[in-house]
N, CA, C and O atoms as a GROMACS GRO file, in nm:
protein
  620
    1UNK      N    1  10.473  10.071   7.911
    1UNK     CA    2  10.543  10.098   8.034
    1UNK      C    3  10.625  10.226   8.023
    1UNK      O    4  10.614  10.317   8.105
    2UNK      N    5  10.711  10.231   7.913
    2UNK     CA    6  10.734  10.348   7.862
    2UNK      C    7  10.731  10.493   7.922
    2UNK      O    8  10.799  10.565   7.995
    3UNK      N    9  10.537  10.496   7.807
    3UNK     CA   10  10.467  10.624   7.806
    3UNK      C   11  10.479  10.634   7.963
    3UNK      O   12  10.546  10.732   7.994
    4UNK      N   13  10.432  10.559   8.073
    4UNK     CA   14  10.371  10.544   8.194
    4UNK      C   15  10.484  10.585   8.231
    4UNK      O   16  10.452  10.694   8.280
    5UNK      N   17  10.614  10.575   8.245
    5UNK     CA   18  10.698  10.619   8.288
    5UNK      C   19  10.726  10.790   8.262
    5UNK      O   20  10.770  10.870   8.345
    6UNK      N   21  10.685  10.817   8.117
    6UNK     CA   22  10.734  10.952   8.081
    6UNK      C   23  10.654  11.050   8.131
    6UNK      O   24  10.690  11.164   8.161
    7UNK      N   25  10.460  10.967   8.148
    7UNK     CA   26  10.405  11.067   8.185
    7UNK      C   27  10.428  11.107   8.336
    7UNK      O   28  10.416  11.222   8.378
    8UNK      N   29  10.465  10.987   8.419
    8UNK     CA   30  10.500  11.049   8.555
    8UNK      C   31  10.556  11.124   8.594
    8UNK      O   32  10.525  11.210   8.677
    9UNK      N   33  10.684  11.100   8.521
    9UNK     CA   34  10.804  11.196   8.507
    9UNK      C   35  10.767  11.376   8.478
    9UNK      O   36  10.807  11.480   8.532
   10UNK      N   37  10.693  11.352   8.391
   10UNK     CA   38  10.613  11.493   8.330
   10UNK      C   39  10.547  11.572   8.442
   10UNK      O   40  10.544  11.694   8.452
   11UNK      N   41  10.491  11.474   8.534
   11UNK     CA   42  10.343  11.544   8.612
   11UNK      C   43  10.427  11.602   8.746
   11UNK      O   44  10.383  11.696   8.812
   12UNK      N   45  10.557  11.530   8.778
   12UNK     CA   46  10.674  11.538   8.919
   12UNK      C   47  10.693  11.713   8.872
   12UNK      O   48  10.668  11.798   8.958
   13UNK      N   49  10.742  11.760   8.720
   13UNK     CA   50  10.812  11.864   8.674
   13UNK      C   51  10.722  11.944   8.728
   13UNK      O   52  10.603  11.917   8.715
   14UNK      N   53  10.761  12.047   8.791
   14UNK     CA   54  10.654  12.175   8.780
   14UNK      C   55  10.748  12.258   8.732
   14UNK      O   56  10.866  12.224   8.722
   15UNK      N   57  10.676  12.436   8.681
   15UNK     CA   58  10.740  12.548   8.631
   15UNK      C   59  10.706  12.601   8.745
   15UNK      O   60  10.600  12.583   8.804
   16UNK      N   61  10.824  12.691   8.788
   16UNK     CA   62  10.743  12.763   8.951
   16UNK      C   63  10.798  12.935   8.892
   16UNK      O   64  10.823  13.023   8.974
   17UNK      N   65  10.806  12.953   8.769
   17UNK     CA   66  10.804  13.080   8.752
   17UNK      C   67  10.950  13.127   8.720
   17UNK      O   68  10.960  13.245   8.686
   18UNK      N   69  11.056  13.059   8.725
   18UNK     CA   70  11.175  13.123   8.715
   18UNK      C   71  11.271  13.011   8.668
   18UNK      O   72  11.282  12.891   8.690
   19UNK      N   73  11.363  13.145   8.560
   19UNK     CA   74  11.421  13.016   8.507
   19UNK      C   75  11.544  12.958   8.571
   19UNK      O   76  11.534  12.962   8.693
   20UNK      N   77  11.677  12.895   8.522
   20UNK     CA   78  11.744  12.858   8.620
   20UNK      C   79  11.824  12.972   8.650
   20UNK      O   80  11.834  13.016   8.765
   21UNK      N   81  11.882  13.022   8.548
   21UNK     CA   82  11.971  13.167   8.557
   21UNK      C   83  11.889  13.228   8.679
   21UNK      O   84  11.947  13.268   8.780
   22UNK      N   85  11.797  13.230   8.670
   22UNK     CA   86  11.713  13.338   8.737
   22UNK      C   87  11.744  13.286   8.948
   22UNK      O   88  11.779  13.348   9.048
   23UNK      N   89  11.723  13.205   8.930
   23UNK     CA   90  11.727  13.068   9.011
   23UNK      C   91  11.874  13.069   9.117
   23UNK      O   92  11.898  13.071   9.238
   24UNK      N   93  11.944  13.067   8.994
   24UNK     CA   94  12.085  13.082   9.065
   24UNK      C   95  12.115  13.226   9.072
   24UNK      O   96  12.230  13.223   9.115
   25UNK      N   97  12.091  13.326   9.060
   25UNK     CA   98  12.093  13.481   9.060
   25UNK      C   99  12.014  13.478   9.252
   25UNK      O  100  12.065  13.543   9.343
   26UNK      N  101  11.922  13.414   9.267
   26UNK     CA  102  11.879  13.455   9.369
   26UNK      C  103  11.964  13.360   9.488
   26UNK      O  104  11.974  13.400   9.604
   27UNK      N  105  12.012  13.253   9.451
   27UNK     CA  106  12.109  13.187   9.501
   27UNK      C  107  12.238  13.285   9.589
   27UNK      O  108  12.276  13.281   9.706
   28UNK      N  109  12.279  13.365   9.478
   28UNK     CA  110  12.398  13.416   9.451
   28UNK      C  111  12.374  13.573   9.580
   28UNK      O  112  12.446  13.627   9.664
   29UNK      N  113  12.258  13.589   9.539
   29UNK     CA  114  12.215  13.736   9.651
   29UNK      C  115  12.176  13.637   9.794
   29UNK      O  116  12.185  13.716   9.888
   30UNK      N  117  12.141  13.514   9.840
   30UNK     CA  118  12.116  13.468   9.924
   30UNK      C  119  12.282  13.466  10.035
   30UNK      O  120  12.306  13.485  10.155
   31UNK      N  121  12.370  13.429   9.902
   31UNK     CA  122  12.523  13.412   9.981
   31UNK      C  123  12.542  13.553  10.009
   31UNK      O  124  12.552  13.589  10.126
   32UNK      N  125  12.548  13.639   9.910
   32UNK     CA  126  12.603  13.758   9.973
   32UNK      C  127  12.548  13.807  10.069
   32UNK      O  128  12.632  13.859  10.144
   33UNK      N  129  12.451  13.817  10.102
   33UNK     CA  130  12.341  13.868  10.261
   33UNK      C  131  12.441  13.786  10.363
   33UNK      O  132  12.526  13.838  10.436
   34UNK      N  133  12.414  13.656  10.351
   34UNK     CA  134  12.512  13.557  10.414
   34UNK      C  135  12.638  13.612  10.496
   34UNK      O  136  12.652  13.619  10.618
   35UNK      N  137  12.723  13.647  10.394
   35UNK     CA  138  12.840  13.660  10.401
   35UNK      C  139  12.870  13.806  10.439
   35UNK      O  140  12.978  13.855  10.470
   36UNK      N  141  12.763  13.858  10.431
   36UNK     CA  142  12.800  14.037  10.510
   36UNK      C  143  12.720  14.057  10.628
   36UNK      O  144  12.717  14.172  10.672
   37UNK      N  145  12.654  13.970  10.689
   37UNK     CA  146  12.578  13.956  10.806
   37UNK      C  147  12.724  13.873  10.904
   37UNK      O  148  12.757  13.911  11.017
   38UNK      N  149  12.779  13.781  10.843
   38UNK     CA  150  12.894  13.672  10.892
   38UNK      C  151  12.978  13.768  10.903
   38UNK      O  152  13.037  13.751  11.010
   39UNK      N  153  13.040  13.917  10.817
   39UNK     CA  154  13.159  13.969  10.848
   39UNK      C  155  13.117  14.101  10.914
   39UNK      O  156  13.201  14.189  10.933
   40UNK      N  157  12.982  14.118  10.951
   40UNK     CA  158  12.909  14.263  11.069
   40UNK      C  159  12.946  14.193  11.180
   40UNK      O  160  13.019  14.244  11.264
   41UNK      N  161  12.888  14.043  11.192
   41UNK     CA  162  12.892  13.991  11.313
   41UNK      C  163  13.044  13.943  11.372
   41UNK      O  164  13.073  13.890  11.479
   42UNK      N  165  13.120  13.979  11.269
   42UNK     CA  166  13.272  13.941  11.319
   42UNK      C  167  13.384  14.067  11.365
   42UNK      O  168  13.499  14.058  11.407
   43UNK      N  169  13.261  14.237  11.324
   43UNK     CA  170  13.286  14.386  11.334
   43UNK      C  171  13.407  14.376  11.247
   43UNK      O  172  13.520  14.409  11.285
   44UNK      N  173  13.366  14.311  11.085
   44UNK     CA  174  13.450  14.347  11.042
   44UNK      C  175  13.363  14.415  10.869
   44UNK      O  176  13.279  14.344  10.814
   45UNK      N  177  13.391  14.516  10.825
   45UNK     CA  178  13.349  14.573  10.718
   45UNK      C  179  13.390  14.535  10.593
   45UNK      O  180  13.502  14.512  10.547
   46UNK      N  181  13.254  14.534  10.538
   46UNK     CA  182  13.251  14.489  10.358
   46UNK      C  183  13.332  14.449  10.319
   46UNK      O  184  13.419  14.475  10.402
   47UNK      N  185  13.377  14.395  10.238
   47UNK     CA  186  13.502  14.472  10.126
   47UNK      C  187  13.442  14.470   9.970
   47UNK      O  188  13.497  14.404   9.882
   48UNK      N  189  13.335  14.543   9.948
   48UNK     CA  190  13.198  14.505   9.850
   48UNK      C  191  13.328  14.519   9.662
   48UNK      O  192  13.336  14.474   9.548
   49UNK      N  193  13.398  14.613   9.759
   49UNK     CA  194  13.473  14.631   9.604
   49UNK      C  195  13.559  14.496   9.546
   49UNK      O  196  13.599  14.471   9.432
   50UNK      N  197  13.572  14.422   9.668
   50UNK     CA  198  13.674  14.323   9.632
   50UNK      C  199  13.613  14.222   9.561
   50UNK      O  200  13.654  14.158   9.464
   51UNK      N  201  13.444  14.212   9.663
   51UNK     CA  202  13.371  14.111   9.581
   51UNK      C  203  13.330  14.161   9.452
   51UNK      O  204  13.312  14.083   9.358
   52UNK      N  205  13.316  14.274   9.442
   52UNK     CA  206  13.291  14.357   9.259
   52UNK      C  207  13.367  14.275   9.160
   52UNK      O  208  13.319  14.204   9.071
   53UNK      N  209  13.507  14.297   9.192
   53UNK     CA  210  13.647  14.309   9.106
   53UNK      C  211  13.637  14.108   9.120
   53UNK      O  212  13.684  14.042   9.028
   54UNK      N  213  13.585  14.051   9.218
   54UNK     CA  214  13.598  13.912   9.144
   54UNK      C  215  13.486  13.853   9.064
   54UNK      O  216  13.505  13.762   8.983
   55UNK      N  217  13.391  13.897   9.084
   55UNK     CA  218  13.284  13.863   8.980
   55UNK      C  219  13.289  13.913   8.897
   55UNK      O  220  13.225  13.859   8.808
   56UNK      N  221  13.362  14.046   8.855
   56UNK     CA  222  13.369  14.091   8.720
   56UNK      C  223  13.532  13.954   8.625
   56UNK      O  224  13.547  13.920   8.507
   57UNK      N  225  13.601  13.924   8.733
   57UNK     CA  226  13.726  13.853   8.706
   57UNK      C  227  13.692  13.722   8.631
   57UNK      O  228  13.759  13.659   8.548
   58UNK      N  229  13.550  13.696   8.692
   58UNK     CA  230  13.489  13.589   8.638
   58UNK      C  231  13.382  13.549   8.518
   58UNK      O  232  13.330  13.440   8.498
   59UNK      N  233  13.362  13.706   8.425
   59UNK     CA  234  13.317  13.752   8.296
   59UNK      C  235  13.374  13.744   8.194
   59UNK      O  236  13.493  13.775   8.180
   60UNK      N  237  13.283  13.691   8.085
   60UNK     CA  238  13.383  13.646   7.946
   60UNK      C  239  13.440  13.834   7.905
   60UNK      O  240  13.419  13.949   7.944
   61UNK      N  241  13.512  13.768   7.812
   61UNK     CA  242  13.580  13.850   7.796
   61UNK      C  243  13.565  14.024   7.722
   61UNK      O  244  13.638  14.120   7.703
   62UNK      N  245  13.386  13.976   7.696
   62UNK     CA  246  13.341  14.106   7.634
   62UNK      C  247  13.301  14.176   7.759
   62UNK      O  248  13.326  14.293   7.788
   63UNK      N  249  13.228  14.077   7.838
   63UNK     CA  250  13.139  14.137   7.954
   63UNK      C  251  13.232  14.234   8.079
   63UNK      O  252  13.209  14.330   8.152
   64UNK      N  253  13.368  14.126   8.047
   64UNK     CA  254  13.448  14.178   8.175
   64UNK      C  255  13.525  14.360   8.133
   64UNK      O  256  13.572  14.448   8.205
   65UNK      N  257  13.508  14.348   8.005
   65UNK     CA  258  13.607  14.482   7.944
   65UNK      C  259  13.509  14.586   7.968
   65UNK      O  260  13.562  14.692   8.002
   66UNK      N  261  13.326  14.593   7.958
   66UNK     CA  262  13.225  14.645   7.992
   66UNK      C  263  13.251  14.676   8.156
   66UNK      O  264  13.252  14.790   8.203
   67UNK      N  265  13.264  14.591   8.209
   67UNK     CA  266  13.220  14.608   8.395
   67UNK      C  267  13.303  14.673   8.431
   67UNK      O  268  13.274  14.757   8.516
   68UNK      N  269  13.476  14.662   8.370
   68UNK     CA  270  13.600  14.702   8.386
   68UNK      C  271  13.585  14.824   8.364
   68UNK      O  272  13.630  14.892   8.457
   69UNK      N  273  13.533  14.893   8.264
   69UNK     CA  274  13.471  15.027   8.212
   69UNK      C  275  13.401  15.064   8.293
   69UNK      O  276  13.452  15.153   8.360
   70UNK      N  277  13.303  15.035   8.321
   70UNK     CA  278  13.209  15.090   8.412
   70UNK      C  279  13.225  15.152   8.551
   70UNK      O  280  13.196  15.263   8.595
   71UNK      N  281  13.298  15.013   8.622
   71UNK     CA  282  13.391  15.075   8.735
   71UNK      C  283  13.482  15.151   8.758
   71UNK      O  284  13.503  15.213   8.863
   72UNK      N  285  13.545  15.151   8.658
   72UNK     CA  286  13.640  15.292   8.595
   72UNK      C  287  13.583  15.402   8.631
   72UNK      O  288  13.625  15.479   8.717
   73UNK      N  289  13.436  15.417   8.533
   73UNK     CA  290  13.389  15.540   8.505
   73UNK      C  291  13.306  15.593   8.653
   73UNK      O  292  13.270  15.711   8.660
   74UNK      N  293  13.278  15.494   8.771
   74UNK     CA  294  13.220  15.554   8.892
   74UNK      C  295  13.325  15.587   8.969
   74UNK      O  296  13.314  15.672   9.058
   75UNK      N  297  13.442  15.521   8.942
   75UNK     CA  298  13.562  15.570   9.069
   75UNK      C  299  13.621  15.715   9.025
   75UNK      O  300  13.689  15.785   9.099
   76UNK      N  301  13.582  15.751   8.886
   76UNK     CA  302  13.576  15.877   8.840
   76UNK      C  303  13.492  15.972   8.875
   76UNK      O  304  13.527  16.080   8.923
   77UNK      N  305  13.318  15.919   8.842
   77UNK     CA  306  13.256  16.018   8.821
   77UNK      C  307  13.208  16.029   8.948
   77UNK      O  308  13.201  16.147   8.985
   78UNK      N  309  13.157  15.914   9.061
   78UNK     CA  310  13.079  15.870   9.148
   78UNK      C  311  13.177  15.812   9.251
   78UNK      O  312  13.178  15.689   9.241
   79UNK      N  313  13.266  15.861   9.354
   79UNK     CA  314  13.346  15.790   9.431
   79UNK      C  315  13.283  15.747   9.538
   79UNK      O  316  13.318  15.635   9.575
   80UNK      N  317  13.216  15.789   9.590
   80UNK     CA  318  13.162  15.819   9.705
   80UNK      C  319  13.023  15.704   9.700
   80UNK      O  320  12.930  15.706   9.781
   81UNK      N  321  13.038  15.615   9.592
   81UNK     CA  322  12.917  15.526   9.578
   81UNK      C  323  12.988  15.356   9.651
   81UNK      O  324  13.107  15.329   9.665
   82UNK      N  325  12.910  15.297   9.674
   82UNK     CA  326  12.979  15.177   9.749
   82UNK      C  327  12.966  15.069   9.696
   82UNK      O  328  12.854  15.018   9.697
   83UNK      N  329  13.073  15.005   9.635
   83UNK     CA  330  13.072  14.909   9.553
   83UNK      C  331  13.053  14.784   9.625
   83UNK      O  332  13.100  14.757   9.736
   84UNK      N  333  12.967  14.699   9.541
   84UNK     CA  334  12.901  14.568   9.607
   84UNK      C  335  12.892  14.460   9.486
   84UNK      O  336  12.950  14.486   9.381
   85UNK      N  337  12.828  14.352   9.497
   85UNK     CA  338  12.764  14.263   9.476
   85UNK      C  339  12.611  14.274   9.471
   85UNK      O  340  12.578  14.325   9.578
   86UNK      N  341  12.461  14.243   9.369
   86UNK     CA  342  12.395  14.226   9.386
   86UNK      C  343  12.308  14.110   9.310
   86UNK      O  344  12.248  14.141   9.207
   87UNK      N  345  12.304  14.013   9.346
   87UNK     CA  346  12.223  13.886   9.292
   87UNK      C  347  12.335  13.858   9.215
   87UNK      O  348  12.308  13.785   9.120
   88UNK      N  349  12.495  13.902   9.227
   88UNK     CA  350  12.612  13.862   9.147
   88UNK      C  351  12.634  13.907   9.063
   88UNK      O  352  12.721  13.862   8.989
   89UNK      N  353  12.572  14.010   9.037
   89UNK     CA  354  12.658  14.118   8.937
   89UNK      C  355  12.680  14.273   9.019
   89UNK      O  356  12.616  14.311   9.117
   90UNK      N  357  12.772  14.335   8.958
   90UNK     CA  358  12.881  14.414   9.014
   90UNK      C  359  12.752  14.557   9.018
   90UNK      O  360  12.688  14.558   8.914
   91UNK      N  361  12.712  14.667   9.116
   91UNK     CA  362  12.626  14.692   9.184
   91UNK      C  363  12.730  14.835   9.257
   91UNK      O  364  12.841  14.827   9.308
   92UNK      N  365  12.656  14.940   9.241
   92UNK     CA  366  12.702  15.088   9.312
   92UNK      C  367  12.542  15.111   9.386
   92UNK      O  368  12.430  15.088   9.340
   93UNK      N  369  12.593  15.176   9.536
   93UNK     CA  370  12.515  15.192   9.611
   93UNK      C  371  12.562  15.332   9.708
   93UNK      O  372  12.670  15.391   9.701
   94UNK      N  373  12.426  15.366   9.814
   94UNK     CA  374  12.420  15.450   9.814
   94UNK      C  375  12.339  15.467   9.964
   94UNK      O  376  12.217  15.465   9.980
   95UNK      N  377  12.430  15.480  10.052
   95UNK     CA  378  12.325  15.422  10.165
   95UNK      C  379  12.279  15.327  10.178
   95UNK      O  380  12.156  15.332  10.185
   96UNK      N  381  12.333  15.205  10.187
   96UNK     CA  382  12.272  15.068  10.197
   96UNK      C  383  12.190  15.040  10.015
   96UNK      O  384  12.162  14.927   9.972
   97UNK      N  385  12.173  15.139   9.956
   97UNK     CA  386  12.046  15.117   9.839
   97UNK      C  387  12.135  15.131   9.712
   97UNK      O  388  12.217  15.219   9.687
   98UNK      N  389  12.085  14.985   9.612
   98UNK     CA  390  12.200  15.049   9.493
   98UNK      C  391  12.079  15.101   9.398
   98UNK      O  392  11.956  15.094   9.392
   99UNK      N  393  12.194  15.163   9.321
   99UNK     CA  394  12.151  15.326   9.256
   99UNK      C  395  12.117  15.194   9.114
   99UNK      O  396  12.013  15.144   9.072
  100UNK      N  397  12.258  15.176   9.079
  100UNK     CA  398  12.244  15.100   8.950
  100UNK      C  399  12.331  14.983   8.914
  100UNK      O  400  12.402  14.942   9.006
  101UNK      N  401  12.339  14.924   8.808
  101UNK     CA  402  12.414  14.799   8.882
  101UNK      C  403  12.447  14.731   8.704
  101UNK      O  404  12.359  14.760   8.623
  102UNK      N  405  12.572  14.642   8.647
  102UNK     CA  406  12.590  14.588   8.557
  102UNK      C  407  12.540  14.469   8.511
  102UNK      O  408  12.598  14.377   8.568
  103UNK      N  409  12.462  14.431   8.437
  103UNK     CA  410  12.391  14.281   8.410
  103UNK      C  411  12.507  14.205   8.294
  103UNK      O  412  12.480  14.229   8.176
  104UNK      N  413  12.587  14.148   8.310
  104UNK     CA  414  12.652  14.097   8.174
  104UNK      C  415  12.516  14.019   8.085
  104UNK      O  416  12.400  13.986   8.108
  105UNK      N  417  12.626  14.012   7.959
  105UNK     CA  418  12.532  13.945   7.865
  105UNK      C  419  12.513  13.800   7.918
  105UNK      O  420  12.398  13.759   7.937
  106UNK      N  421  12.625  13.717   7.946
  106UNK     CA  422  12.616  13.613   7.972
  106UNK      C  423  12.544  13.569   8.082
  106UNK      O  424  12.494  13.457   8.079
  107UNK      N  425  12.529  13.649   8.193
  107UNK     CA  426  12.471  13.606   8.322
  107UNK      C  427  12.328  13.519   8.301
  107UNK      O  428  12.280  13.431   8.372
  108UNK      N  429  12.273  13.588   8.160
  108UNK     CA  430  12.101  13.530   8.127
  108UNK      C  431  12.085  13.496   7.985
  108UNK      O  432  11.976  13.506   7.929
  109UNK      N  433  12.235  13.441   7.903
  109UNK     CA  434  12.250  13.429   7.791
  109UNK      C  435  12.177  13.555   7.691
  109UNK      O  436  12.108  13.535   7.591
  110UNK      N  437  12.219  13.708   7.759
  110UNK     CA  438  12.139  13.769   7.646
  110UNK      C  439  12.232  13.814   7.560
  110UNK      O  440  12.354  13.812   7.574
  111UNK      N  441  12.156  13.863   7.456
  111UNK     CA  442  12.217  13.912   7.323
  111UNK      C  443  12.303  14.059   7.386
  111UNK      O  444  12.393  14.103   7.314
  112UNK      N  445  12.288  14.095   7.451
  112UNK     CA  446  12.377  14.206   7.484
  112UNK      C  447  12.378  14.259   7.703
  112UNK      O  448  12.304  14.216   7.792
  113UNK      N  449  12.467  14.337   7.709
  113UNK     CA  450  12.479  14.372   7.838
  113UNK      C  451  12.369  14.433   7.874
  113UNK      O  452  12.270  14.443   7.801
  114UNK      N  453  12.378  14.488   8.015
  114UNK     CA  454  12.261  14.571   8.054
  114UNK      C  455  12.311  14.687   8.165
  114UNK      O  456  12.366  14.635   8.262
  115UNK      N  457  12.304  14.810   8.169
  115UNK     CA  458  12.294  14.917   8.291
  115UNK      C  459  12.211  14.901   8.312
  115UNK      O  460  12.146  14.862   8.215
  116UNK      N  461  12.131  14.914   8.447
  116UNK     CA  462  11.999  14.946   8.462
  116UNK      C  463  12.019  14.998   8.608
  116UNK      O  464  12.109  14.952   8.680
  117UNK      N  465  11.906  15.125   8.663
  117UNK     CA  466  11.925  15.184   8.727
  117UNK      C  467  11.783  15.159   8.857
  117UNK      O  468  11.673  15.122   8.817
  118UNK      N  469  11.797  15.174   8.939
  118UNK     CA  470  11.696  15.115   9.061
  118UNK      C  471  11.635  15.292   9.089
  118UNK      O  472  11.673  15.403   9.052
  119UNK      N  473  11.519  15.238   9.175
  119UNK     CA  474  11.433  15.338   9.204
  119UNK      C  475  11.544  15.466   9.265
  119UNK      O  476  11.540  15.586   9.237
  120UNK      N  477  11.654  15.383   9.365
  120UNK     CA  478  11.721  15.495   9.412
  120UNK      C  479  11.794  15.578   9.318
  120UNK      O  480  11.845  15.682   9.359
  121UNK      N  481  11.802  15.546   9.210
  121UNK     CA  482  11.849  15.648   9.098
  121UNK      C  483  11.753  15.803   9.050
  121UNK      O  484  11.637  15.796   9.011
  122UNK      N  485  11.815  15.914   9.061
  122UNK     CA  486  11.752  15.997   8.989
  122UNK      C  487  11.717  16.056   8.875
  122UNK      O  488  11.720  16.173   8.838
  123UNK      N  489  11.675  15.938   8.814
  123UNK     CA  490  11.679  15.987   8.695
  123UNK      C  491  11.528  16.019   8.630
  123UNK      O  492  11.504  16.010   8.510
  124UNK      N  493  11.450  16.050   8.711
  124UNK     CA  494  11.257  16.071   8.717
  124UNK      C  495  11.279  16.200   8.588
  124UNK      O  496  11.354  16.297   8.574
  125UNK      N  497  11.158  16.131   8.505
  125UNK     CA  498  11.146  16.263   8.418
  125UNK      C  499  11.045  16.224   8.386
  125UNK      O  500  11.020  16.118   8.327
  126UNK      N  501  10.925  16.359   8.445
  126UNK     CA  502  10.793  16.313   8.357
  126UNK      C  503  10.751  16.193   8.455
  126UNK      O  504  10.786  16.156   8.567
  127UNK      N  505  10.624  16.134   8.320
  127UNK     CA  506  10.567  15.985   8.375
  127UNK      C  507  10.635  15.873   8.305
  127UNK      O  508  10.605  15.754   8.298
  128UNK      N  509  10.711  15.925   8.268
  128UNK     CA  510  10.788  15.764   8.178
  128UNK      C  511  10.952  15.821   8.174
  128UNK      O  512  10.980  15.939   8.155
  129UNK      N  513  11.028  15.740   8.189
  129UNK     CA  514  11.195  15.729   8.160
  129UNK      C  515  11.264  15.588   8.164
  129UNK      O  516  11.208  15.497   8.224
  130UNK      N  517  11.378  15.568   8.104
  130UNK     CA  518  11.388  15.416   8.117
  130UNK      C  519  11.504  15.438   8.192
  130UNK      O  520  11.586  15.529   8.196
  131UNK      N  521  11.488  15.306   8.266
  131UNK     CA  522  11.574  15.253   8.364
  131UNK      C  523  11.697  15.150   8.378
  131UNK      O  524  11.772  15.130   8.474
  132UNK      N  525  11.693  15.087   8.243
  132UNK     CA  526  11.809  14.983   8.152
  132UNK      C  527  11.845  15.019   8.014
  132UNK      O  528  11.767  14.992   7.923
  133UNK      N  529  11.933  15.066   7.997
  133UNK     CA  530  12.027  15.025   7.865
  133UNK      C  531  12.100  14.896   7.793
  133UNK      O  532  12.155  14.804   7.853
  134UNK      N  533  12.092  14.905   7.707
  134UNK     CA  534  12.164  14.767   7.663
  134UNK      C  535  12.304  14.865   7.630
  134UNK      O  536  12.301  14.988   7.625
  135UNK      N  537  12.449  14.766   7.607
  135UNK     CA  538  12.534  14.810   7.600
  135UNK      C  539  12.619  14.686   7.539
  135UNK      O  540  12.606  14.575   7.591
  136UNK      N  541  12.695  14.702   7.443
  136UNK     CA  542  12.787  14.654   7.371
  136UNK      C  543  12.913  14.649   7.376
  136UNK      O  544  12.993  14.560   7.403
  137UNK      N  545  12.925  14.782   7.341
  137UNK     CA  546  13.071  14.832   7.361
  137UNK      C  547  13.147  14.979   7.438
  137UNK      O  548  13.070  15.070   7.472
  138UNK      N  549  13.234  14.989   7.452
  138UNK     CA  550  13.244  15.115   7.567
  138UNK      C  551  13.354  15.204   7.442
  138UNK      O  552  13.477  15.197   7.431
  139UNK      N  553  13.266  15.275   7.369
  139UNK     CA  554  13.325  15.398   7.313
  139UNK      C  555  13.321  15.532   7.382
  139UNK      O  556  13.241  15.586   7.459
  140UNK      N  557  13.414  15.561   7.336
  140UNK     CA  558  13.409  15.736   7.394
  140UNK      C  559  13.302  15.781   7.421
  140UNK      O  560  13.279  15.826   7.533
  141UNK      N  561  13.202  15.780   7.315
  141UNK     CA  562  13.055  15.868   7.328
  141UNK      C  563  12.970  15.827   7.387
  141UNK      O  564  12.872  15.899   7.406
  142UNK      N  565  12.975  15.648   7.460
  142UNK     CA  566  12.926  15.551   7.558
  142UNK      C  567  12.926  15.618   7.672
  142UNK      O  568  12.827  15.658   7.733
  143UNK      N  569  13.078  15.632   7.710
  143UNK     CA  570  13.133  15.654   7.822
  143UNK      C  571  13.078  15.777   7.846
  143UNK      O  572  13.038  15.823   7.953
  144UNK      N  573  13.079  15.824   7.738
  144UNK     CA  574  12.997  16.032   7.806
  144UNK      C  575  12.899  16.008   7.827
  144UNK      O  576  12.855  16.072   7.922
  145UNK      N  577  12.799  15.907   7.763
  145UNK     CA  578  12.695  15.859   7.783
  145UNK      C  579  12.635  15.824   7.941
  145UNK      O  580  12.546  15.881   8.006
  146UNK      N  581  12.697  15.740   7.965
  146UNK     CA  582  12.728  15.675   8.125
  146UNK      C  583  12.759  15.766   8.206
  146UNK      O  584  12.713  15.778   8.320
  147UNK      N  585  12.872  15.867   8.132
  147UNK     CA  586  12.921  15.929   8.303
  147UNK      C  587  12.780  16.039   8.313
  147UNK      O  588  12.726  16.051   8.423
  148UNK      N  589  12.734  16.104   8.214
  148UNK     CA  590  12.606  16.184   8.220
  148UNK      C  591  12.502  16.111   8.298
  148UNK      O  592  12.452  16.193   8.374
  149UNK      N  593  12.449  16.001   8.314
  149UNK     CA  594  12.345  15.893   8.317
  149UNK      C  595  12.426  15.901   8.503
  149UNK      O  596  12.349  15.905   8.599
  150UNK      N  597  12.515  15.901   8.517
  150UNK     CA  598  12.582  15.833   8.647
  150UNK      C  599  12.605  15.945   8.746
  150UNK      O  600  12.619  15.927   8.867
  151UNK      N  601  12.606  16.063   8.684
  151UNK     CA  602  12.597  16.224   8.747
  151UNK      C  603  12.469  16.243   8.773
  151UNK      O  604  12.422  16.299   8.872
  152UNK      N  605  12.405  16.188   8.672
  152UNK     CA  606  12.254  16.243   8.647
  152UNK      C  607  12.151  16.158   8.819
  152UNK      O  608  12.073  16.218   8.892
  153UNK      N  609  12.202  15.985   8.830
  153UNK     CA  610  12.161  15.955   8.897
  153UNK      C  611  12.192  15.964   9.004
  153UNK      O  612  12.098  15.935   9.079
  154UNK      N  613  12.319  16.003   9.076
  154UNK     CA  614  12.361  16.044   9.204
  154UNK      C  615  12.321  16.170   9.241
  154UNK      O  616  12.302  16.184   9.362
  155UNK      N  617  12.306  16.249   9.182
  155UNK     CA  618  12.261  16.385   9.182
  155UNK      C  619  12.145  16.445   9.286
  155UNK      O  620  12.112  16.563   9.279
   0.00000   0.00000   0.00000
């Protein structure tokens, strides 16, 4: 009776391609559409930075000193970019389109953070260039790193 039970149980499960992180990431971009369609229709504007600054509020403590950095380094290098939310992590945009956007480590249990930069970024070289960095820690030579990478893609 058991087995008969376990195999049912087994055959109900399907894999539909995504994991849960993944799952709740699309969750998370479903609310924010939500919630900026709810504050157009109320003629009242974004406040994309506010939602930035609380999802970063809500990063362990390596991830949040990274995002904290990061946003630093666009209100420096990149002002004029529009800070948002995307699938719940903290996201610079550019005309409605984000350029590039912060992945914490934790968001997908990975071994390290992530920059990664969207088509609207300029950073085309050739037939191949990469579009994500992993990132650890925010040293000086990081940060020149980034603000070059962040000039390079607004550009």
């Amino acid at each position: 009776m058991a087995a008969e039970t376990t195999a049912s149980t087994q055959s109900t499960k399907s894999y539909d391609g995504f994991t849960e992180d993944e799952r709740e990431a699309m969750k998370e971009r479903a609310k924010e559409l939500k919630a900026a369609k709810g504050r157009s229709a109320r003629g009242k504007a974004a406040d994309g930075e506010a939602d930035l600054l609380a999802k970063v509020a809500e990063m362990t403590d390596e991830d949040r000193v990274l995002a904290e950095g990061i946003h630093a380094l666009v209100k420096k290098v990149a002002p004029d970019l529009t800070a948002k939310t995307w699938y719940g992590m903290p996201a610079y945009a550019r005309d409605g389109k984000v350029v590039f956007f912060f992945q914490s480590a934790a968001k997908f249990k990975a071994r390290y953070a992530t920059l990664g930069f969207n088509d609207a970024a300029s950073l085309d070289d050739g037939d191949m260039w990469p579009t994500a960095f992993a990132l650890t820690t925010l040293t000086p030579e990081v940060e020149a790193r980034i603000e070059a990478l962040i000039k390079r893609a607004t550009a």
